[in-house]
ZAKOL-53906 format. One record per residue (C-alpha): z, y, x; residue in three letters. Coordinates in steps of 0.2 Angstrom, whole numbers, padded with zeros to 4 digits, always signed. Example, Ala and Ser with C-alpha at 12.3 -4.5 7.8 and 13.67 -1.06 7.14 Angstrom:
! residues 2
+0039-0022+0062ALA/+0036-0005+0068SER/
END
This chain:
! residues 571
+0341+0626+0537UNK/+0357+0631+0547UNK/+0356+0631+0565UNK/+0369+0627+0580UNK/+0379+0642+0583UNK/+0387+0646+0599UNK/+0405+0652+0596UNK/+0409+0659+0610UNK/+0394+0672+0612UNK/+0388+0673+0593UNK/+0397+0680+0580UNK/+0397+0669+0563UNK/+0387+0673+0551UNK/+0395+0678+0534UNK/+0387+0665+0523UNK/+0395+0651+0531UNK/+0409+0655+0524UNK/+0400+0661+0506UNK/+0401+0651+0491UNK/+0382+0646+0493UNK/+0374+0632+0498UNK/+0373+0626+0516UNK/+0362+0612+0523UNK/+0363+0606+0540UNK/+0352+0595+0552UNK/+0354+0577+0557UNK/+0359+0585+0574UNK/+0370+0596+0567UNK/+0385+0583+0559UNK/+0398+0578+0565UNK/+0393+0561+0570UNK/+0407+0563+0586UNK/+0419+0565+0570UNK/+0412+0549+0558UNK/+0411+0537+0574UNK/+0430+0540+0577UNK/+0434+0543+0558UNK/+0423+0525+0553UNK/+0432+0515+0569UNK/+0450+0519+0561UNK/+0444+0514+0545UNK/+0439+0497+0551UNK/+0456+0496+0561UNK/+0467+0499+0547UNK/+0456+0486+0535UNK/+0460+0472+0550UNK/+0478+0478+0550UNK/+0479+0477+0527UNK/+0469+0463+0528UNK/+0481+0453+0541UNK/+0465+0450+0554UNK/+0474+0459+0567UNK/+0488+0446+0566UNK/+0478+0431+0571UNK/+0479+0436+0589UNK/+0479+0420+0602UNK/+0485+0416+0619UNK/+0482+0400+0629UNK/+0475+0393+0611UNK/+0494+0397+0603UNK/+0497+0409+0591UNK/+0506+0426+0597UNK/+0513+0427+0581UNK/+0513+0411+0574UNK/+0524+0418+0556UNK/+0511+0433+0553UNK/+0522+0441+0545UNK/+0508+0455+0536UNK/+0520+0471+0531UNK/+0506+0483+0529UNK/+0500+0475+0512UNK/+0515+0474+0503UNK/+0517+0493+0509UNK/+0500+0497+0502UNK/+0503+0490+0486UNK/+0521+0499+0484UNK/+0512+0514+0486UNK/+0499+0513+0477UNK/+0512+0507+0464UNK/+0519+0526+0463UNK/+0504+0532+0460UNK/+0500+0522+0446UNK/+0518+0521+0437UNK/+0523+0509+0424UNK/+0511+0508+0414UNK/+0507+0496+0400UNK/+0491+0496+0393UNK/+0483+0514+0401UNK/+0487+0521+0417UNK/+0480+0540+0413UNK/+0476+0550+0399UNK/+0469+0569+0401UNK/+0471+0585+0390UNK/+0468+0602+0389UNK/+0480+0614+0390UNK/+0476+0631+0379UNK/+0490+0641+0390UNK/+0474+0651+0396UNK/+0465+0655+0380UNK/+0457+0641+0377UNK/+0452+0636+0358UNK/+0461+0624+0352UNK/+0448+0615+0344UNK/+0438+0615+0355UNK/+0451+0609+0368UNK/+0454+0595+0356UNK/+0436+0589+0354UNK/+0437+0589+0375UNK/+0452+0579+0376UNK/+0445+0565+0366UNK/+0429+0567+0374UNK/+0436+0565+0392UNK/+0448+0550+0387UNK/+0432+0541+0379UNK/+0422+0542+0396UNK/+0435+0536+0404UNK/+0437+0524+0394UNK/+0421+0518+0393UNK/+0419+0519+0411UNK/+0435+0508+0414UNK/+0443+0521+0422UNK/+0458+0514+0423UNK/+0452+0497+0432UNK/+0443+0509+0444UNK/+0459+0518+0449UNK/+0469+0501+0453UNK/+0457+0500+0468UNK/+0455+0516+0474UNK/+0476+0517+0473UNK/+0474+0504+0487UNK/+0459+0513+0495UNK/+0470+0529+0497UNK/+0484+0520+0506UNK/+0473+0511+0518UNK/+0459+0525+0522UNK/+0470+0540+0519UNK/+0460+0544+0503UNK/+0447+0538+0489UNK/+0429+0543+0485UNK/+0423+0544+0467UNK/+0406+0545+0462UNK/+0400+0553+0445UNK/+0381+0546+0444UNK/+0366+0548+0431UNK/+0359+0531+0426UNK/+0345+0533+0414UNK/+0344+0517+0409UNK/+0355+0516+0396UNK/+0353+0522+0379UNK/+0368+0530+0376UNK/+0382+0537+0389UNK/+0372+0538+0404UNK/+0384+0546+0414UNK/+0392+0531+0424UNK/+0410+0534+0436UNK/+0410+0522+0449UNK/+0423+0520+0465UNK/+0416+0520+0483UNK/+0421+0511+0498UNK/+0428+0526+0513UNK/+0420+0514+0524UNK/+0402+0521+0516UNK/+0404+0538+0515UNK/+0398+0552+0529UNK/+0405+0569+0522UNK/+0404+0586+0527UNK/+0413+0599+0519UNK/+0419+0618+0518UNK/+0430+0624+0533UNK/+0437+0636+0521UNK/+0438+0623+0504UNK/+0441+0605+0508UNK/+0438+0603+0489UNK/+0421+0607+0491UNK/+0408+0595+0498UNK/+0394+0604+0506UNK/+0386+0588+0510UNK/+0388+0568+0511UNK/+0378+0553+0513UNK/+0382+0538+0507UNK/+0376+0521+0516UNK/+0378+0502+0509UNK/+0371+0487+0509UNK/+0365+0477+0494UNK/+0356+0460+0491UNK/+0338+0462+0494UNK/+0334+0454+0473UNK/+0344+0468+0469UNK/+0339+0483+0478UNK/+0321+0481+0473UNK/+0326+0477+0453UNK/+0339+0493+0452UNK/+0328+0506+0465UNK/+0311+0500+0462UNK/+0304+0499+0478UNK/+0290+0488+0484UNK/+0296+0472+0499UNK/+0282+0471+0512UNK/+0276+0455+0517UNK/+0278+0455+0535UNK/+0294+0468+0537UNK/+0309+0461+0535UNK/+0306+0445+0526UNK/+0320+0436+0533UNK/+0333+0449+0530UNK/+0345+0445+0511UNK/+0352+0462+0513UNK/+0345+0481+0511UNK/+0352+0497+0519UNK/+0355+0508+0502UNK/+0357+0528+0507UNK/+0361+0539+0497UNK/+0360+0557+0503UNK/+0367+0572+0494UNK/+0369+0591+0497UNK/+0370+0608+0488UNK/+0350+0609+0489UNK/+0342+0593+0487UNK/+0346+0575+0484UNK/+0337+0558+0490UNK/+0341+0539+0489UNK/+0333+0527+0500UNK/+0332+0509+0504UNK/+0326+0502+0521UNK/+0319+0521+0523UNK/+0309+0519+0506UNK/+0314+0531+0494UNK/+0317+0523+0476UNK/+0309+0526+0460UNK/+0318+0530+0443UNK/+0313+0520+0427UNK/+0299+0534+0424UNK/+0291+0530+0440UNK/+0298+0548+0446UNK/+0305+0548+0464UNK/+0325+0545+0469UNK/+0323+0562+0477UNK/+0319+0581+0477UNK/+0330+0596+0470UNK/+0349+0594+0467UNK/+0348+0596+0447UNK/+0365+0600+0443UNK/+0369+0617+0440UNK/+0387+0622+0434UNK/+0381+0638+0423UNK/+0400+0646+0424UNK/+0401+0648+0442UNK/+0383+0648+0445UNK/+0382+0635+0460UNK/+0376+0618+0463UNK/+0389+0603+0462UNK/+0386+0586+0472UNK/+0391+0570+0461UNK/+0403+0564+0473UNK/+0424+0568+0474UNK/+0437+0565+0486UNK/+0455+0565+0483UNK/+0467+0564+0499UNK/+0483+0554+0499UNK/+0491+0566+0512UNK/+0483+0580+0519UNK/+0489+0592+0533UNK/+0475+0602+0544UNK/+0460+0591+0541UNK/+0449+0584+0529UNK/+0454+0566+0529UNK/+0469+0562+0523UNK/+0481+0553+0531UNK/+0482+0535+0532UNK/+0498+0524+0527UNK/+0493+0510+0539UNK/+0496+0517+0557UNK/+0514+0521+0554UNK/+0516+0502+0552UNK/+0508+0495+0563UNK/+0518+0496+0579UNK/+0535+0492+0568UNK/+0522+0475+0561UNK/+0518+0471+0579UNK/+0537+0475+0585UNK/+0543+0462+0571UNK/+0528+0447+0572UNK/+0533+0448+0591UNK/+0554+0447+0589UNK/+0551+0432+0573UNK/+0540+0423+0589UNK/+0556+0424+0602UNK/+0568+0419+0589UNK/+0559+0406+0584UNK/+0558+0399+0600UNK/+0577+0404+0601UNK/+0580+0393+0588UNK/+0569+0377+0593UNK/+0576+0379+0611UNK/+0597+0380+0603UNK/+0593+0367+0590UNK/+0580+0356+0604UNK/+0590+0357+0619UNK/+0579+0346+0633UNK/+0588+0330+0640UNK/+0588+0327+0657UNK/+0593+0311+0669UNK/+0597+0308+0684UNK/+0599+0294+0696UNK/+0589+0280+0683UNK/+0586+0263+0687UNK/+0568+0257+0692UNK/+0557+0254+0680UNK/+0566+0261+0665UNK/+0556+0269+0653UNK/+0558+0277+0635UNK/+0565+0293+0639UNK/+0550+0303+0629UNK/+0554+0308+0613UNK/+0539+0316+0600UNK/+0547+0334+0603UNK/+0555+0335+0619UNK/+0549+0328+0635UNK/+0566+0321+0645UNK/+0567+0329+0665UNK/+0567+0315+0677UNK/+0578+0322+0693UNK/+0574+0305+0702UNK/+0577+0286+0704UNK/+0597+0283+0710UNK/+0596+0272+0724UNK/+0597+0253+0723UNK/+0612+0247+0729UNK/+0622+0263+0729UNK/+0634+0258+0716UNK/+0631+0276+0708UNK/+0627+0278+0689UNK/+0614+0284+0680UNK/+0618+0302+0675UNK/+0611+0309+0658UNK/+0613+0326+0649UNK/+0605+0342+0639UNK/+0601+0361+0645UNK/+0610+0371+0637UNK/+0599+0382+0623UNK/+0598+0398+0619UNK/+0614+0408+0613UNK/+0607+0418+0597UNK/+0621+0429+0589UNK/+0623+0434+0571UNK/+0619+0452+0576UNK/+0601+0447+0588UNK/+0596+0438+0568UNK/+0601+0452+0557UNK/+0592+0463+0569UNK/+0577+0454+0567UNK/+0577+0448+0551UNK/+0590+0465+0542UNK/+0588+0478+0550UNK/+0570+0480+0558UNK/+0562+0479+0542UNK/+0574+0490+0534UNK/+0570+0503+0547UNK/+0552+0500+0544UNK/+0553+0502+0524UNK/+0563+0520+0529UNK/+0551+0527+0541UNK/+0535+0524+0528UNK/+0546+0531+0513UNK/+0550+0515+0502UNK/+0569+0514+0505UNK/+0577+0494+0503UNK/+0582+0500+0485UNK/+0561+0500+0480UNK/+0562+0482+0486UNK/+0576+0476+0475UNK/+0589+0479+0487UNK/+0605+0487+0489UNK/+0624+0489+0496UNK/+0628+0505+0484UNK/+0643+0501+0475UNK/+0639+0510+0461UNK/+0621+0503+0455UNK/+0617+0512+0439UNK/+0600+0520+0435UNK/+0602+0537+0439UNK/+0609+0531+0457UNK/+0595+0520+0460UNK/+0582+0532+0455UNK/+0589+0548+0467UNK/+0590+0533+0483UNK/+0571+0532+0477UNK/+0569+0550+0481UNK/+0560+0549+0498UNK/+0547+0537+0490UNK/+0546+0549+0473UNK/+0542+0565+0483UNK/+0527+0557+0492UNK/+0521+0550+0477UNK/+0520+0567+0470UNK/+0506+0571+0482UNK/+0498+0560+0478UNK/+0497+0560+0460UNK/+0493+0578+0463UNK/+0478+0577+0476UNK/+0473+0562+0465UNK/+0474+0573+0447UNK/+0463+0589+0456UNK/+0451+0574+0460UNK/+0452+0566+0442UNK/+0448+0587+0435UNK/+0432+0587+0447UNK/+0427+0571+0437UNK/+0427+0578+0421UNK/+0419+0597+0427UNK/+0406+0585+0435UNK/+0404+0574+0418UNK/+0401+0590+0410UNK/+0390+0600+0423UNK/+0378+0583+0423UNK/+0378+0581+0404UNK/+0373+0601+0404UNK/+0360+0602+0417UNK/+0351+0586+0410UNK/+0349+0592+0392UNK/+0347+0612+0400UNK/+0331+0606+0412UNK/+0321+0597+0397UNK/+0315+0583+0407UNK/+0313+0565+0405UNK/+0327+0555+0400UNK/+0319+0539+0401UNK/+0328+0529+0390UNK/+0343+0539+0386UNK/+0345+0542+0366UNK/+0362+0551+0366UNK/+0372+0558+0381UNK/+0386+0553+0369UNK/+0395+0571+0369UNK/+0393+0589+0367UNK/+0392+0599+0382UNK/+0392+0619+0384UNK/+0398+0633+0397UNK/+0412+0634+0387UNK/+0419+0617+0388UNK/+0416+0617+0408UNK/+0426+0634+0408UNK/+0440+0624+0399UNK/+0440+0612+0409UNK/+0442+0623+0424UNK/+0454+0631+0417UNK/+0466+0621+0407UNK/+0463+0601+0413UNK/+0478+0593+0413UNK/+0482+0572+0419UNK/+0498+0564+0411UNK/+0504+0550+0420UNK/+0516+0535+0416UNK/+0535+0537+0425UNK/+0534+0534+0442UNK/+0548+0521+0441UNK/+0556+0511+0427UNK/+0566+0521+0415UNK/+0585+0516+0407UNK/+0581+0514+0389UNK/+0597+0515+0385UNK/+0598+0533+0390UNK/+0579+0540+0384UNK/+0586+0532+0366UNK/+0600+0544+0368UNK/+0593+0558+0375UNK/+0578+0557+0361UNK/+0591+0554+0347UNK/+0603+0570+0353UNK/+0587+0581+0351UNK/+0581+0575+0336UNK/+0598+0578+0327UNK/+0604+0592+0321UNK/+0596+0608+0310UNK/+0585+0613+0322UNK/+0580+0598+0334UNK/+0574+0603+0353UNK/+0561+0591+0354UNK/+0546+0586+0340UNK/+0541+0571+0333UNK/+0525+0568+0344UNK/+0532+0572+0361UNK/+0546+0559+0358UNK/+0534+0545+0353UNK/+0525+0550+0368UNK/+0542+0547+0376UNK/+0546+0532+0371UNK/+0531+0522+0368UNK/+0517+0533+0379UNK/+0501+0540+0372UNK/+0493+0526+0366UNK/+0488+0528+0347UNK/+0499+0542+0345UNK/+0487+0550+0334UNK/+0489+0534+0322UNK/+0506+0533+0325UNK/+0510+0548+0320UNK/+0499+0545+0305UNK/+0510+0530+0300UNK/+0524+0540+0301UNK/+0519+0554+0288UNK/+0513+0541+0277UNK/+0532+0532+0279UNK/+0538+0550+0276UNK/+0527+0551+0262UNK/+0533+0534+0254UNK/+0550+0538+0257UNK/+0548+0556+0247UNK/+0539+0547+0231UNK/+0553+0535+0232UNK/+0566+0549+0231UNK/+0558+0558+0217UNK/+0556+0542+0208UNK/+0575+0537+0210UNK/+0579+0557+0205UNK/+0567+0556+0190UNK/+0577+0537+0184UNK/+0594+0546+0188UNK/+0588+0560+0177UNK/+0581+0550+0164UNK/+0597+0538+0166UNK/+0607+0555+0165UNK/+0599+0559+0148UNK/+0601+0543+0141UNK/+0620+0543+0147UNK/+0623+0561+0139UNK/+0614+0555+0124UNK/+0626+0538+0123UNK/+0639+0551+0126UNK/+0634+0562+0112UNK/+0635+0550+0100UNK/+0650+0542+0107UNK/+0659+0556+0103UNK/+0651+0560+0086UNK/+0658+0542+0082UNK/+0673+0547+0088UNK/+0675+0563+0080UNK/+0670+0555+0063UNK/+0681+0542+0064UNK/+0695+0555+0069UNK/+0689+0563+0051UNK/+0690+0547+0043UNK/+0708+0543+0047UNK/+0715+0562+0044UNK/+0707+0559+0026UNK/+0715+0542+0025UNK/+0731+0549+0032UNK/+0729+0562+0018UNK/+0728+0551+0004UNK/+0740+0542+0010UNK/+0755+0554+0007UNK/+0767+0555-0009UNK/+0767+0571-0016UNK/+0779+0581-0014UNK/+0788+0586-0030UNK/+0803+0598-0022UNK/+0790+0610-0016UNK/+0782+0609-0033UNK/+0798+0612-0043UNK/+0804+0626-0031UNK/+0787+0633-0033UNK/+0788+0637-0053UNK/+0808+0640-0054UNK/+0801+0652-0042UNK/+0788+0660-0052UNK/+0798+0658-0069UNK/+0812+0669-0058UNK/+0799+0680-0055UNK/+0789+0684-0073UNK/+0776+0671-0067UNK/+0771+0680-0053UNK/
END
């Protein structure tokens, strides 16, 4: 057990800052830090949740519009996180850049994606998109529930408002400690932890406080004080059995990802940046609507009426009554209206232009991530640089949330390890559902990897080009599976790219096929050809023997021949 160190007379012990494991006292966390930590928390849920706008004064509202700015902040935010996505948000791989096997990253990859998905990973990350923007950050828990026969290793999201951390001064990413406290219906709590109710404690109560207390040593869960029972009978407590072989520490099932994180472990909150512009607003919509009811309901007055006269009120504006004129006096009755208030076209687009435009710049979601826009020039390259404030802060968080989705999977892995390395009782567990080794956490560590979807909608029009430029040529830039990824995302690109080898496959048997017609159509043609011109050249023979035939003889030739020869001796 660590104990209180005075710093300014004590010098600090080197294992404090060593990677082993550090358990403190009850009196020694920073309960100073949760109180404060925990009161924001439950200030920037009133402000999300619009509470803080119901406000009264004299039984009026003092901001009768409620006009709640924080929300759709929150859920723009959370929107660059998540991208656009269509059917899955995430999808993880392993990089083999640092040496690892490429079988072996593959048989990772499809593992990861499968626990994901079987955990509804992506469902989970919706909600702790908005947690990060409201609390400054979200809490994932990686738990063992050995009641299920097959993939026991469960991911569940966590409320901020629950969790009591401590961590590494020197390694925010390292928890050395943290409990977590909740409350559950009482049915419940005795069904899932097993604990016996007493008769005469706490009959009344429908709730149980469930905590949940983790650290680099031990563990133990608890309800009402009573620790809880696993399936087995064994108790919800006693050593911290998850041993990462590769490093050679103790891991606690719990991770933390920051939305913005600068000198302290919790990150920082969207919501207090808004709310004074939210509070500024709500109060400048109340004074120009009573602006506008006070121009558009000037009060009547009258003055000098008759005795007796009655039926000046009206349902919305009660008349002013300077007096009864006096009988006699020959003086009439005098009626008019106060003037109202003189609101100006630049006090409206103040309030209802301006104001909010400045609001959506100062938390980094420009009018153009709104749908709005005075560029002349409005094309998509245009509109996604004027998103460039909101596109940079998305990047952090997309970044502290992918270190946080890595620790899942090291955390996945480390659990599945430890529970088939230890040999005990896995109650009703059959199959853990995947392989674990020192070798796949090592890749992990090393070569994780989280593709998102694009931030912000893409042109078609210009990925279709792009894609099509580098697929063209003798030597395309770009392959086949990394444009599909492209265009359509990642979903069934294995099958995808199956039917296109099969298309490629078809496509090849039908141009042998047509080569072997054209050659077999190419003989018949040569043979046709062939005979053709036999035909012909026996035809040709035919009319040269006909041609013969026809011919007279000639007779001068054969008499110059023998006068010849009889000239000649017959020679």
């Amino acid at each position: 057990m660590a104990h209180a160190i005075d710093y300014n007379t004590q010098v600090v012990p080197l294992e404090l800052f060593a990677d082993q494991p550090l358990r403190l006292a009850p009196e020694e966390h920073p309960n100073g830090y949760w109180s404060e930590t925990h009161g924001n928390y439950n200030s920037w849920w009133a402000h999300y949740k619009g509470y803080s706008l119901n406000r009264k004064a004299n039984g009026l509202d003092i901001y009768p519009l409620k006009l709640n700015i924080v929300r759709p902040a929150v859920i723009n935010h959370a929107a660059l996180l998540l991208g656009q996505f269509t059917d899955r948000i995430v999808r993880f791989g392993i990089s083999n850049a640092y040496g690892v096997d490429k079988a072996l990253g593959e048989e990772i990859t499809r593992d990861l994606n499968m626990m994901w998905h079987l955990n509804s990973g992506d469902t989970l990350l919706l909600e702790q998109a908005l947690f990060q923007q409201i609390f400054g950050g979200m809490y994932w828990n990686v738990a063992w529930t050995p009641t299920r026969k097959r993939w026991p290793i469960r991911y569940f999201s966590v409320d901020p408002r629950a969790c009591f951390p401590v961590w590494d001064g020197n390694d925010y990413n390292r928890l050395v400690a943290i409990d977590v406290i909740h409350q559950v219906p009482r049915p419940t709590a005795i069904t899932r932890y097993r604990v016996t109710p007493s008769p005469f404690k706490d009959t009344e109560r429908e709730f149980c406080t469930i905590k949940e207390h983790w650290d680099e040593n031990e563990y133990e869960i608890t309800v009402d004080g009573e620790i809880g029972r696993w399936p087995d009978g064994a108790k919800m407590g006693g050593p911290n059995p998850f041993l990462d072989p590769v490093l050679g520490v103790k891991v606690i099932p719990y991770v933390y990802a920051p939305r913005l994180r600068v000198g302290e472990f919790e990150g920082e909150s969207l919501v207090p940046g808004l709310v004074g512009g939210m509070k500024e607003l709500n109060n400048n919509l109340a004074h120009l609507n009573e602006g506008l009811a006070d121009a558009m309901h000037q009060q009547p007055w009258v003055k000098g009426r008759p005795k007796g006269a009655a039926g000046f009120d009206q349902a919305r504006n009660a008349w002013i009554d300077l007096g009864m004129g006096q009988p006699g006096s020959g003086i009439e009755p005098e009626i008019g209206r106060l003037e109202g208030a003189d609101l100006s076209e630049a006090m409206i687009a103040l309030v209802a232009d301006k104001l909010p435009e400045l609001i959506r710049e100062h938390t980094n979601l420009p009018n153009v991530g709104y749908g709005r826009t005075d560029a002349s020039v409005r094309s998509a390259l245009t509109l996604h640089y004027m998103m460039w404030p909101a596109m940079n802060v998305g990047a952090h968080y997309r970044l502290n949330a992918s270190l946080a989705l890595k620790q899942i999977g090291y955390l996945t892995y480390v659990m599945a390890l430890s529970k088939r390395a230890i040999g005990q009782n896995l109650n009703a567990v059959e199959s853990i559902g995947f392989a674990a080794s020192p070798e796949a956490i090592e890749a992990i560590l090393v070569g994780h990897k989280t593709h998102w979807p694009p931030m912000l909608p893409q042109d078609r029009m210009e990925l279709v080009s792009e894609i099509v430029q580098r697929l063209s040529g003798n030597i395309p830039t770009i392959s086949q599976e990394t444009a599909i990824r492209r265009m359509d995302g990642a979903d069934e690109l294995a099958e995808e790219m199956e039917r296109i080898e099969a298309d490629q496959q078809k496509a090849q048997e039908r141009q042998m096929e047509m080569a072997e017609q054209q050659a077999e159509m190419g003989d018949e043609q040569a043979d046709k050809n062939m005979d053709c011109s036999m035909q012909q050249a026996e035809h040709k023979n035919k009319l040269d023997m006909q041609r013969d035939k026809a011919k007279p003889k000639d007779r001068t030739n054969n008499a110059q021949a023998k006068g010849g020869r009889s000239k000649n001796n017959g020679k």
